[in-house]
VOTOR-37933 format. One record per residue (C-alpha): chain; z, y, x. Coordinates in nm, 3 decimals. Each point is the difference from the previous one (the first is absolute). Layout:
// VOTOR-37933
- A | Z | Y | X
...
This chain:
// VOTOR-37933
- A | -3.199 | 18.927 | 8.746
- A | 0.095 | 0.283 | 0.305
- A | 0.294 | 0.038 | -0.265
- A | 0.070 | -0.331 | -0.039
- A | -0.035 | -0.085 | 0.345
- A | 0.293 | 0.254 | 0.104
- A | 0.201 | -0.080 | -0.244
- A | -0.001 | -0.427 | 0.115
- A | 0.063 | 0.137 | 0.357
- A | 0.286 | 0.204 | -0.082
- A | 0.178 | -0.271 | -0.143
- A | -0.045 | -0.225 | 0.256
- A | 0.132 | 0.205 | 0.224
- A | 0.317 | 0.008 | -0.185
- A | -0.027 | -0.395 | -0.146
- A | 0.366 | -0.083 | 0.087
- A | 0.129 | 0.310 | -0.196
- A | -0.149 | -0.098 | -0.363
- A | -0.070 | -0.316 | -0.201
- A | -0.332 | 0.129 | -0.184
- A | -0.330 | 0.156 | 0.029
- A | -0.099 | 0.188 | -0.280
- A | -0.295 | 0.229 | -0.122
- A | -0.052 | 0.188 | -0.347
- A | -0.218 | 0.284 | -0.080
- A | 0.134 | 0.322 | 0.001
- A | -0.065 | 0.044 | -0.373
- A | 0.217 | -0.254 | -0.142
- A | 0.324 | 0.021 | -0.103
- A | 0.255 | -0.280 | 0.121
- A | 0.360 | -0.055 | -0.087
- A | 0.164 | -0.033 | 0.283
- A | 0.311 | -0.204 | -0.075
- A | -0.239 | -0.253 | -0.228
- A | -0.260 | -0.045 | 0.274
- A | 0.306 | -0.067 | 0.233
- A | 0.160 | -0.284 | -0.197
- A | -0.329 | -0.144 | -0.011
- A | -0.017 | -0.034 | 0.344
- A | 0.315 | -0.129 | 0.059
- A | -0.121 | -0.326 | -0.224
- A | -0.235 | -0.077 | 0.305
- A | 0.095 | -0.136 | 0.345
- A | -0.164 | 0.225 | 0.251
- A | 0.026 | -0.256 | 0.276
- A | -0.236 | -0.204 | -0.186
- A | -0.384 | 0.118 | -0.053
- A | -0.032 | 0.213 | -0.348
- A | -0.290 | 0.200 | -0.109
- A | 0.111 | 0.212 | -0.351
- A | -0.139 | 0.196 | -0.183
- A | -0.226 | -0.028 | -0.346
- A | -0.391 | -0.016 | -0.003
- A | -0.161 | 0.291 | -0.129
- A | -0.314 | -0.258 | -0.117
- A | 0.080 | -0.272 | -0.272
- A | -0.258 | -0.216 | 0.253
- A | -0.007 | -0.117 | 0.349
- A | -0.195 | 0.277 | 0.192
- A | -0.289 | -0.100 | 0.197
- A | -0.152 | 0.205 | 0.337
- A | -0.235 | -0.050 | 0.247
- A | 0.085 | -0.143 | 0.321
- A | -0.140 | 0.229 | 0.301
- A | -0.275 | -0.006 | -0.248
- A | -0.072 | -0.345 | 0.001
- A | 0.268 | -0.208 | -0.167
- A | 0.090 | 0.048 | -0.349
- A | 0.342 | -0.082 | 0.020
- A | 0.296 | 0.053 | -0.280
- A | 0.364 | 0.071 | -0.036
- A | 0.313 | 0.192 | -0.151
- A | 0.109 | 0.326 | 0.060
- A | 0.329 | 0.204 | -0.159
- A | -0.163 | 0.374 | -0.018
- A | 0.209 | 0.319 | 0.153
- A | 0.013 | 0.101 | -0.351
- A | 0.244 | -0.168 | -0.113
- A | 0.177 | -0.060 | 0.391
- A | -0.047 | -0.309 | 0.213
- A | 0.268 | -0.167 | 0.258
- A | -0.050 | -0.228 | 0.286
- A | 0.348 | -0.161 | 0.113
- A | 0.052 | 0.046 | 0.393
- A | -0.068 | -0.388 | 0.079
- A | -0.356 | 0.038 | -0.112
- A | -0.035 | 0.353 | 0.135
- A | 0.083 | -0.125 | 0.300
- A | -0.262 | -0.335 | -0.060
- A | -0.300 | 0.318 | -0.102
- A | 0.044 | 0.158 | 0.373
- A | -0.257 | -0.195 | 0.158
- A | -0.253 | 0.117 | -0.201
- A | 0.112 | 0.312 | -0.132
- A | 0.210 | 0.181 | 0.278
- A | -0.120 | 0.288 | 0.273
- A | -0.265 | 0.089 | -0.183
- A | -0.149 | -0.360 | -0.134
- A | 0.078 | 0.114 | -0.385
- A | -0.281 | 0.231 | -0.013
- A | -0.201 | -0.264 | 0.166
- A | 0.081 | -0.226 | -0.300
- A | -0.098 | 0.244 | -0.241
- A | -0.303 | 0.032 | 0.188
- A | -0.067 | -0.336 | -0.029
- A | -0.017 | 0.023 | -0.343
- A | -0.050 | 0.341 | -0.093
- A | 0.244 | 0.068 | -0.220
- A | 0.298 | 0.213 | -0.065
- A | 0.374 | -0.068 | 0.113
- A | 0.185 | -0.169 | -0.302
- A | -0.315 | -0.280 | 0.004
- A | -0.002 | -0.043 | 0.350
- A | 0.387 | -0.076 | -0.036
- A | -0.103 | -0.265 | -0.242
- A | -0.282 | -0.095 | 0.242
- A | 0.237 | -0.038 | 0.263
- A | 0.315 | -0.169 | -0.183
- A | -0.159 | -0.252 | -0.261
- A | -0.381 | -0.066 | 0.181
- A | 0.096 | -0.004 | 0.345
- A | 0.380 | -0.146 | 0.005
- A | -0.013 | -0.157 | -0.316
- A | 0.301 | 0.202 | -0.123
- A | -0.042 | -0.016 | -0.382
- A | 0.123 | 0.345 | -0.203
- A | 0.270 | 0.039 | -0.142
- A | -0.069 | 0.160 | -0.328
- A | 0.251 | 0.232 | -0.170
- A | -0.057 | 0.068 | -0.375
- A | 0.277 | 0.309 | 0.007
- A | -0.232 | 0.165 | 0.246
- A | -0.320 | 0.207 | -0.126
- A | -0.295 | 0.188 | 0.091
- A | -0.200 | 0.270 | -0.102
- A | -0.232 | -0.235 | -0.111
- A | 0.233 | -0.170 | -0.243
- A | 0.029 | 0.104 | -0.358
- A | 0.348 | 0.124 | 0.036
- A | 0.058 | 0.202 | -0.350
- A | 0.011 | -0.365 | -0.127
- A | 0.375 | -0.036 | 0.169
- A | 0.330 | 0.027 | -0.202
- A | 0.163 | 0.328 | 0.075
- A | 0.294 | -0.186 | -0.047
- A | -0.130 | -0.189 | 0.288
- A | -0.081 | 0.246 | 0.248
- A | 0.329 | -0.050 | 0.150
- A | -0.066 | -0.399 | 0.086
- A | -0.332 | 0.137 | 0.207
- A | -0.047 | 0.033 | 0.363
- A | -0.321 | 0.202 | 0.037
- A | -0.149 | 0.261 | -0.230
- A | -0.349 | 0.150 | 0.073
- A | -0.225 | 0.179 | -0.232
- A | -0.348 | 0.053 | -0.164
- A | -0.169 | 0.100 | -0.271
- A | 0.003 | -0.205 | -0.346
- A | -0.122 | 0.079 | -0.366
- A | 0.314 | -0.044 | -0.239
- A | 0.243 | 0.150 | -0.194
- A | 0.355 | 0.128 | 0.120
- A | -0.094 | 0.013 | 0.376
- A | -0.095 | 0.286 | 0.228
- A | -0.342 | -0.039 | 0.070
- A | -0.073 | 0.150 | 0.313
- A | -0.095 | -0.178 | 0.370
- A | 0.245 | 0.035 | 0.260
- A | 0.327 | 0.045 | -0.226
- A | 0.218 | -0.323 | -0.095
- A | -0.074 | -0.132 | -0.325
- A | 0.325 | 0.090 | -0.215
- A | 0.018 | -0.031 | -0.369
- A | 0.080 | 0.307 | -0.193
- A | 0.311 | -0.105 | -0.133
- A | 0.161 | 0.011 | 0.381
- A | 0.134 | 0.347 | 0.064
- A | -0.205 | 0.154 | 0.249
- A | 0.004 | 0.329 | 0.221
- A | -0.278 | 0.258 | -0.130
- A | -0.338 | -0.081 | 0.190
- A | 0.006 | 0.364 | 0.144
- A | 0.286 | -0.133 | 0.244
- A | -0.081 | -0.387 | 0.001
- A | -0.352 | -0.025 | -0.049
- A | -0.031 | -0.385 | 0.224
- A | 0.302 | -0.110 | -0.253
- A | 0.187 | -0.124 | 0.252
- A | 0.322 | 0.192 | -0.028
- A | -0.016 | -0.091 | -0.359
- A | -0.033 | -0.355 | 0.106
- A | 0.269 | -0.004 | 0.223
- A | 0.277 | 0.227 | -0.186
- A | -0.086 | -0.291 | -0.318
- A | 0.051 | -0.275 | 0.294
- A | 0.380 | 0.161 | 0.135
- A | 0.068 | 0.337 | -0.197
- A | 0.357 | -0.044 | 0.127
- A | -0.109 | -0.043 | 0.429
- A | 0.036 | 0.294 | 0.213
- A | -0.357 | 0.002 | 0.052
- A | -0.132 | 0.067 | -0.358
- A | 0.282 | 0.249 | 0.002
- A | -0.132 | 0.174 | 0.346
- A | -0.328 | -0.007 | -0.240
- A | 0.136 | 0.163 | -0.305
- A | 0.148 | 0.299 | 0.208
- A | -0.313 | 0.030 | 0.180
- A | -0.220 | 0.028 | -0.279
- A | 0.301 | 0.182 | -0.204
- A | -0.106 | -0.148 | -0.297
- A | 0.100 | -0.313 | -0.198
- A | -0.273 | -0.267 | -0.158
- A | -0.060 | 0.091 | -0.362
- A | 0.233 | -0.192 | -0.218
């Protein structure tokens, strides 16, 4: 919530200069351009709360430990946006340091008490994104020939054939090319390079790690 906190404060500071507030985990991959164009669909002068739930059910809390109360919430594991109208609606109760008290409030980490915040106390409903995912998501289950259409990637640990099965790496199937674990052990840069192997970036990756994914 301190995290959070600075983060909503920072960008208020600066409203005028961007259209979007947005938070994801520092563990998930997202593709930039997709995740853009997705945006762009949305009018930030109007209030929008996006994201996708990490529950398949409304989540319920208690209220200052009182109040059961329930709502929606898009996790920071698979990234979350406010648009700067309702950003700008949330400072009331969330700016100089009234975030954390909202957390308090109901005692619960910063991606719920976005939710708390956006769909319970403004009545914002979420947005809900299917081409964005958590690491709570079954994600070997996607199309490699649909990784390209997604906007977030996390990770996580799954029982099943033709997947790397270790937490913290990206899911990939086996038949993607990948860099040896040794130099890409989170799978990220194997991720990516699939994503754009042509960009400048995967190719600032390639010489750095001097070698190419296995073909």
């Amino acid at each position: 919530m301190c995290k959070l906190q600075v983060m909503y404060d920072l960008y208020m500071s600066k409203i005028e200069q961007y259209k979007w507030f947005c938070s994801v985990d520092d563990d998930t991959y997202i593709n930039i351009p997709n995740f853009v164009k997705m945006l762009r669909e949305y009018d930030h002068d109007k209030d929008w709360y996006i994201g996708k739930p990490s529950l398949n059910h409304i989540y319920s809390v208690m209220e200052h430990k009182k109040k059961k109360i329930s709502y929606w919430f898009a996790t920071g594991g698979a990234a979350l946006c406010i648009s700067r109208a309702l950003a700008k609606r949330m400072m009331p109760l969330c700016g100089n340091g009234e975030f954390i008290k909202r957390g308090e409030a109901i005692n619960n980490p910063d991606d719920t008490v976005i939710g708390y915040v956006c769909n319970y106390l403004l009545g914002v409903p979420l947005t809900s994104i299917p081409e964005m995912h958590s690491h709570l998501e079954p994600m070997w289950q996607i199309d490699p020939l649909d990784y390209h259409k997604q906007i977030s990637i996390s990770w996580g640990e799954v029982v099943a054939s033709k997947v790397i099965i270790i937490p913290n790496r990206l899911l990939i199937r086996d038949e993607i090319p990948q860099f040896p674990v040794s130099i890409d052990p989170t799978r990220a840069y194997t991720f990516h390079c699939h994503l754009f192997p042509k960009s400048d970036s995967c190719r600032k990756i390639q010489d750095r790690l001097g070698a190419l994914p296995d073909a």
